[in-house]
Every structure is written in structure tokens, then in C-alpha cells.
C-alpha positions as CSV (number, residue, x, y, z in Angstrom):
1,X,-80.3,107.2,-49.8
2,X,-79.5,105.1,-47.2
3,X,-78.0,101.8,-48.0
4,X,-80.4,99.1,-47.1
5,X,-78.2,95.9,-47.8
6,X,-74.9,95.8,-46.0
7,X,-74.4,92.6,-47.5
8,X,-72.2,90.6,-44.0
9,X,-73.5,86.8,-43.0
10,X,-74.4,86.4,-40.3
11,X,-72.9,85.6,-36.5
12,X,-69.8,86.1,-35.0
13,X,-66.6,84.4,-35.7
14,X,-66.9,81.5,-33.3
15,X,-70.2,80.9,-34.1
16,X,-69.3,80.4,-37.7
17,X,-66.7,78.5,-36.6
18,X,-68.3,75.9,-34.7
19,X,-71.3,75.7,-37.5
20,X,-68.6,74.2,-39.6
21,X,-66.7,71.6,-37.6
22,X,-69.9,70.1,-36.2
23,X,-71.2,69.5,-40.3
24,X,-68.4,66.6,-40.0
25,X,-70.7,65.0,-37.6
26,X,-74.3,65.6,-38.0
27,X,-76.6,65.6,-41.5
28,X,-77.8,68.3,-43.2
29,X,-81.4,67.7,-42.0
30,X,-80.8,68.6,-38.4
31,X,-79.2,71.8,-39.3
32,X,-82.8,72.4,-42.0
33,X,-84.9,71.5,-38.6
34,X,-83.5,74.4,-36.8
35,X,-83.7,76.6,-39.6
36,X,-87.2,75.7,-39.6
37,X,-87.9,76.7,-36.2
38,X,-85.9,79.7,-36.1
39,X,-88.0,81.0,-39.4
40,X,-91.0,82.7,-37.4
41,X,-88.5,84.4,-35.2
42,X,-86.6,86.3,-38.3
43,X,-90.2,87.1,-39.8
44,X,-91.2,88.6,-36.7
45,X,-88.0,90.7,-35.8
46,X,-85.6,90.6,-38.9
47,X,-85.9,93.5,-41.7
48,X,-86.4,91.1,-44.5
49,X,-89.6,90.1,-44.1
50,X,-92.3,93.2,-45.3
51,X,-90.1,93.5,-48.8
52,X,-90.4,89.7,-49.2
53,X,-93.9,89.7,-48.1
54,X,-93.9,92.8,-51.0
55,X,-92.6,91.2,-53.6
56,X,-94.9,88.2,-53.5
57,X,-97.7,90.2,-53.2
58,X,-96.7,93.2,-55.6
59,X,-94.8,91.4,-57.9
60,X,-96.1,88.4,-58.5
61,X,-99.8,88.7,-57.5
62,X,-100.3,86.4,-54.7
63,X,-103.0,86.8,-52.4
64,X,-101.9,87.7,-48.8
65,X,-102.0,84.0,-47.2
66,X,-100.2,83.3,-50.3
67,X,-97.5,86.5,-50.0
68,X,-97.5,85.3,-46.8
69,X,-96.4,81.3,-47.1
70,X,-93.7,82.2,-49.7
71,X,-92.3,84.6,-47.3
72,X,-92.0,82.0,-45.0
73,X,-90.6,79.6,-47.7
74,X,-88.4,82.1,-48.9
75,X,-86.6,82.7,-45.1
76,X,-86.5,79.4,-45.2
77,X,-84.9,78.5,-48.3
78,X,-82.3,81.4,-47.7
79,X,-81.4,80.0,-44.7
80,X,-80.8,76.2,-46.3
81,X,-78.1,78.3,-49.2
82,X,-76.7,79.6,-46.0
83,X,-76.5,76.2,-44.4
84,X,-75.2,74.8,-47.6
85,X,-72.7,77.4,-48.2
86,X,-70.7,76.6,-44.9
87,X,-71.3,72.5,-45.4
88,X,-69.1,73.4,-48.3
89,X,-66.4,75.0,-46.0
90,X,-66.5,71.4,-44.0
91,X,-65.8,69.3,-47.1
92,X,-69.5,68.2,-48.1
93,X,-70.5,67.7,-51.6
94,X,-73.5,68.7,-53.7
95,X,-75.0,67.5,-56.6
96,X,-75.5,69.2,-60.1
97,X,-77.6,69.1,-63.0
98,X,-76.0,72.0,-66.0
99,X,-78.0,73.4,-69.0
100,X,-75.9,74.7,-71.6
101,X,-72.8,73.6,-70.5
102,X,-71.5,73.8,-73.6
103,X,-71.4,77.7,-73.8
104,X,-69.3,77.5,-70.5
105,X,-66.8,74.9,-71.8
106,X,-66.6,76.8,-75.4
107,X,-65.3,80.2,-74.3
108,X,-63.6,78.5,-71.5
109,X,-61.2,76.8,-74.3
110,X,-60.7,80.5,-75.6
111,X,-58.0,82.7,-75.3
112,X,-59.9,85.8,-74.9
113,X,-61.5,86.9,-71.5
114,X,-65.2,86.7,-70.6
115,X,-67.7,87.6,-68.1
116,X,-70.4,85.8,-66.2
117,X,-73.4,87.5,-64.4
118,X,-75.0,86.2,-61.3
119,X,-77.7,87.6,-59.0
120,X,-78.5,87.2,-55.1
121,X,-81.1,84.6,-56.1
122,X,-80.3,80.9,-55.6
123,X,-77.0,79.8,-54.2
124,X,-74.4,81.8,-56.8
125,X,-71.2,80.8,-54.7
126,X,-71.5,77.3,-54.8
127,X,-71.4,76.8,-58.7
128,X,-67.8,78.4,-58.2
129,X,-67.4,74.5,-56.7
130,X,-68.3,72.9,-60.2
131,X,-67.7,75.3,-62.8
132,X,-64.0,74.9,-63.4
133,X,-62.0,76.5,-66.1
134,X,-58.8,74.7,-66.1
135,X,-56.8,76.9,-68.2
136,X,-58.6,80.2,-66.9
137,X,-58.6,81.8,-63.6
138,X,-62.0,82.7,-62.4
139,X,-61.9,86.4,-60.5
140,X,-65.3,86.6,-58.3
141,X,-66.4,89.9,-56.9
142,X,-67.0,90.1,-53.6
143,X,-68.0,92.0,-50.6
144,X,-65.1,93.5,-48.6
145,X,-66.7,93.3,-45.5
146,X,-67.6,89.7,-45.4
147,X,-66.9,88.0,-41.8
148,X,-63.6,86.9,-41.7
149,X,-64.6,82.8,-41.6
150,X,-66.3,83.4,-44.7
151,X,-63.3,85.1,-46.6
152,X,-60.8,82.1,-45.1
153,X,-63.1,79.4,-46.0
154,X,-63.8,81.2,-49.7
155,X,-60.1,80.9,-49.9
156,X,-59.5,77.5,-48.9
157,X,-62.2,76.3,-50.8
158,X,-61.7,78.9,-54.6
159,X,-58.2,78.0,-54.3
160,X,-58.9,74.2,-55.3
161,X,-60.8,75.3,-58.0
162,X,-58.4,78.1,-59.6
163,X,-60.7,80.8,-58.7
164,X,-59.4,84.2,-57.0
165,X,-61.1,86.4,-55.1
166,X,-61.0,90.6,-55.7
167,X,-63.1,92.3,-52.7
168,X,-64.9,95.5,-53.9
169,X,-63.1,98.7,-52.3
170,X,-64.6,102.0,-51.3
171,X,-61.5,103.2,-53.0
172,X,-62.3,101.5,-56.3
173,X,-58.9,99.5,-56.5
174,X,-60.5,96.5,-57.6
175,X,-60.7,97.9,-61.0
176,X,-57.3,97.6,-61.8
177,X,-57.7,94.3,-60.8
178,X,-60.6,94.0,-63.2
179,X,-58.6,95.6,-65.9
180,X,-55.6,92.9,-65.5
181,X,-58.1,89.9,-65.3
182,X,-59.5,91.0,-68.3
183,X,-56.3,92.0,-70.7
184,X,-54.7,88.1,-69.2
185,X,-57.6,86.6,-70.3
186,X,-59.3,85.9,-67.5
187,X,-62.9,85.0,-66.6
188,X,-64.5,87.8,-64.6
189,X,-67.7,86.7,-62.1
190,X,-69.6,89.2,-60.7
191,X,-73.4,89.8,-59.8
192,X,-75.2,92.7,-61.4
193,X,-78.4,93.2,-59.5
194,X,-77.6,95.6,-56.4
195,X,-76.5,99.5,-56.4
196,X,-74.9,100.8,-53.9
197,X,-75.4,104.3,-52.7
198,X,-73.0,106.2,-55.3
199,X,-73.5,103.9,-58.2
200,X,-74.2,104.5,-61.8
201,X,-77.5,103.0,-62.5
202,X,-78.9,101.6,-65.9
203,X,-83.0,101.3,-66.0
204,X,-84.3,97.9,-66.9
205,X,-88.6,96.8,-67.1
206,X,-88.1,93.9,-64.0
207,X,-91.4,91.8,-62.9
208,X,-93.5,94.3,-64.5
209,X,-91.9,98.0,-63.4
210,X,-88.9,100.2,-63.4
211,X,-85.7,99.1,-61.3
212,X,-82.5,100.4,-61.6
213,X,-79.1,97.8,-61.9
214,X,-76.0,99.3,-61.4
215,X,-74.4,100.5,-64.7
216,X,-70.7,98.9,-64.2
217,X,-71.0,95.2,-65.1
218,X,-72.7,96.4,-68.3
219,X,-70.5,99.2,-69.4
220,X,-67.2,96.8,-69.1
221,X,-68.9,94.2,-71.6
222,X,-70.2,96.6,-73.9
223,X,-66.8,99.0,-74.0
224,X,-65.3,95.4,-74.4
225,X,-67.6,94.1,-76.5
226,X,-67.0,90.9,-73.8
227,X,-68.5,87.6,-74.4
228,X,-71.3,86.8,-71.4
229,X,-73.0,84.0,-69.3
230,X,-75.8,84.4,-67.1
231,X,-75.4,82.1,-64.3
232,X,-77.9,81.1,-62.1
233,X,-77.6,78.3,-59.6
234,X,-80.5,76.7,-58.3
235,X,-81.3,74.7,-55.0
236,X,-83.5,72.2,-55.9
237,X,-83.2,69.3,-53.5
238,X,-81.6,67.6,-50.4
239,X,-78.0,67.9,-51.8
240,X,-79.0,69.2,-55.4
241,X,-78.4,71.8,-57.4
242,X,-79.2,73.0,-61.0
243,X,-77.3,75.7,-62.7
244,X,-78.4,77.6,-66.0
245,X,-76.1,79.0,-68.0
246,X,-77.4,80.8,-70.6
247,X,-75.4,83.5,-73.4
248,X,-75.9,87.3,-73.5
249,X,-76.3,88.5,-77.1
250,X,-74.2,91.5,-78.3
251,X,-76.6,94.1,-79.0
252,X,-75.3,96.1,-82.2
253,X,-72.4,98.1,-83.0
254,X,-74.8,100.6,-84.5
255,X,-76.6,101.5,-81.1
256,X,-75.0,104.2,-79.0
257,X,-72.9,103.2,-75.9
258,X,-75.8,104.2,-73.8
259,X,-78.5,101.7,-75.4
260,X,-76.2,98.9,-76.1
261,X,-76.0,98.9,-72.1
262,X,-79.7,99.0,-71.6
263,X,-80.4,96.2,-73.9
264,X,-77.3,94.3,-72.2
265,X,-79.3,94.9,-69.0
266,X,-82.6,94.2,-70.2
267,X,-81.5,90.8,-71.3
268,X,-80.2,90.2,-68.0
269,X,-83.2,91.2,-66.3
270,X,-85.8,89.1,-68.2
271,X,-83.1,86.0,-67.9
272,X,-83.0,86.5,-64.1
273,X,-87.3,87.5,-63.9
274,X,-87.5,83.8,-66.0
275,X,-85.8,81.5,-63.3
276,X,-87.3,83.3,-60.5
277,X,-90.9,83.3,-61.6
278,X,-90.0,78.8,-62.0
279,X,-88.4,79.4,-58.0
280,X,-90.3,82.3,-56.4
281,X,-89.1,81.1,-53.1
282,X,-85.2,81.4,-54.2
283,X,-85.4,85.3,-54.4
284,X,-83.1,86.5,-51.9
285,X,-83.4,90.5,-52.1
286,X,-84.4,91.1,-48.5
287,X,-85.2,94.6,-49.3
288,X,-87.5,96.2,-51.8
289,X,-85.6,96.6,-54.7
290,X,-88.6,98.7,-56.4
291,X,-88.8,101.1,-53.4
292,X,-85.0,101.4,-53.4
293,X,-85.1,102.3,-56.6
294,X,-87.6,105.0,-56.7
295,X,-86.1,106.3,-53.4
296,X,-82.7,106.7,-55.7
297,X,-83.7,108.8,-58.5
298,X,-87.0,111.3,-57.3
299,X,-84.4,112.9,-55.3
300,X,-82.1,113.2,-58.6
């Protein structure tokens, strides 16, 4: 199968680079304005717009000048993350509204390690700016081949809030970075809704059919038996934010290895299906992750 998400923001390097000095001088609201206009232009030309347009009508039921309105919404809400995502590299500040902090702060106190699971909905990375672990360093996953203004300004930005980065190599190295977060008892963040081409898969019932997440994130907390957050970050304003934090439940010791994972995933699927469905317009899979995932395993 060929890979449909390659997962790099973009621009070039000077372009990135100028988007963040000029946010020291101009408000947010310009930078939404041209975001605004350059919408049509991305639904016209850009590959993103038929599996949004899908998903809307497919998935939740729309009617096509319906499908077609949230997929206009939903460009232009992605682009706002994006905006706010490099506002952040310039030094602005959001606001935040947390359910369940509590769980966070509770195993956060703990000496042992513990995951938290994101998807590409919302605005994932910015919570990394408000959910601080004082005594614990957070370890995000990321994309190798991020632009290199992104990865200096993650940097900058992580390293004031005791979070380190491990990029996700071809070669699988990161997992021995895994494996020492975890025995130093560490907090490992990582999303757990994309495959890529040669990954283990688990199935999981997602807005109503089949899909595929990848295996990993669910193996390591169930061979682990690894305390879990779901954490999903929310845009829901000018300069607000809402995250929800909510707890995975070990399924029993009793199940094999193999269904402890697909109840793990399950759980995380109808957790991440319940804050979509309340911001439709915040899903940010620009390709059709049911297509994908029949494409991956007829040919198996």
C-alpha cells in the first residue's frame, strides 16, 4: 500500500520562519483571515479534501451541502491549529479549560511510568505547553521528518516544560528509547491512530465500521500492564483550548494477549469517536482512514 500521509507541515524553512517573527507584531485574527481565503484554494487543489468531504458524508451522515460546509470548516479549523501551533513558537499564550485533571496529576505523583494517547484530531501538541509533570519527563513521539523549524521550535519550546522529544526511525531505534523512558519512570506520549505501511495493525468498530490502528501503542501497555490517559485537546475559541483527559481501563489478566489489546483499542476508539462526534470539524485525518484500511488487509 502506498502511504498516504507523509505526515511534514507545510512550507519551506524561510517561510516558517518569517510566519513566526511577524506573530510578535500582528493578532491572531489576521493570520485566521488569510486562512480563510486561502481555504477554497486547498479544497480545490489539495488531496485532503474528497476523504474529508467522505467522512462527513459516510461517517457521519450529512447531506452533501452539509459534507460539504464541514469540509470547508474542517480546512479551516486545521489551518487555525496550524496557526496556533507556530504562535506558540513566538511566545503567545492560550487558554485552558482540563476535565479530569486529577487522573493526570495522580500518576504524575507516582513513581511508576505511564502512557498517554493522543490522535491527529484537535491540537495534541499544544497541551504539551500546559500539562507539566514536574518530577517526570514527558517523551513525545514524533515524526522524523518534520521541517527543521518545527523540530527547533518543539525544542525550544518542550524543553521549558521538561518534555523530550524521540523521533520515530525507519530503523526502529526509538524503541530503546521507549524502553528506557519506561524502566526510569517516565511518561511516554504518543498518538495511536495512524499505520504506517509495515505496521502491525489491531481492528477496532470506529464511527460505525472496521479500521485498523496500529498494534504498538497497545501491545507496550498491555505487556506492561501500563497505566493510560487519553488525551484530547480541543480548540474551542479565540485563544482557548479544552483538554480531556480521560483513564484507560485494564482489561483482565484472564483475556489472552491478543484481546486484552483489542479491548485496549476499542476503548480508545470509542473515547476518540465521543469527542469528535461533539467537534466534527476538529478531525484532521486528511485521508480516508476506512479506505486505507481496507486497501491494507484484502491484499493480506
Amino acid at each position: 500500500m502506498t502511504q498516504e500521509w507523509q505526515g511534514k507541515t507545510d512550507g519551506n524553512r524561510w517561510m516558517q520562519q518569517q510566519l513566526i517573527f511577524w506573530f510578535r507584531f500582528l493578532n491572531l485574527r489576521i493570520y485566521y483571515a488569510g486562512v480563510a481565503c486561502t481555504v477554497p484554494f486547498y479544497m480545490l487543489f489539495g488531496k485532503g479534501f474528497r476523504p474529508s468531504y467522505r467522512f462527513y458524508r459516510k461517517r457521519l451522515g450529512m447531506s452533501s451541502i452539509q459534507s460539504l460546509w464541514y469540509s470547508y470548516k474542517n480546512h479551516y479549523r486545521f489551518g487555525q491549529v496550524m496557526i496556533d501551533r507556530f504562535a506558540c513558537y513566538a511566545g503567545k499564550y492560550f487558554d485552558f479549560t482540563i476535565d479530569n485533571y486529577a487522573y493526570f496529576e495522580h500518576l504524575a505523583q507516582q513513581k511508576d511510568a505511564f502512557a498517554m494517547l493522543s490522535a491527529h484530531v484537535g491540537n495534541f501538541e499544544i497541551g504539551g505547553y500546559s500539562l507539566v509533570a514536574e518530577t517526570k519527563t514527558i517523551n513525545m513521539l514524533v515524526f522524523a521528518d518534520e521541517t527543521e523549524t518545527v523540530m527547533e521550535n518543539r525544542e525550544i519550546q518542550f524543553g521549558r516544560t521538561n518534555i523530550r522529544m524521540i523521533p520515530m526511525q525507519k530503523d526502529m531505534s526509538h524503541l530503546f528509547a521507549i524502553n528506557n523512558a519506561l524502566y526510569n519512570g517516565e511518561i511516554l506520549s504518543m498518538t495511536a491512530d495512524r499505520c504506517n505501511s509495515s505496521a502491525q495493525t489491531v481492528k477496532c468498530s470506529f464511527f460505525g465500521s472496521e479500521v485498523y490502528f496500529p498494534m504498538g501503542p497497545f501491545a507496550t501497555i498491555a505487556l506492561r500492564n501500563l497505566p493510560t490517559l487519553v488525551v484530547l485537546i480541543m480548540k474551542e475559541g479565540l485563544k482557548r483550548y479544552h483538554i480531556f483527559i480521560h483513564r484507560l481501563e485494564m482489561p483482565s489478566e484472564n483475556l489472552s494477549r491478543q484481546q486484552r489489546i483489542e479491548a485496549l483499542a476499542q476503548q480508545y476508539g470509542t473515547m476518540v469517536e465521543t469527542v469528535v462526534r461533539r467537534y466534527p470539524e476538529q478531525w484532521f485525518n486528511f485521508f480516508d482512514l476506512w479506505k486505507t484500511t481496507n486497501s491494507r488487509h484484502s491484499t493480506r
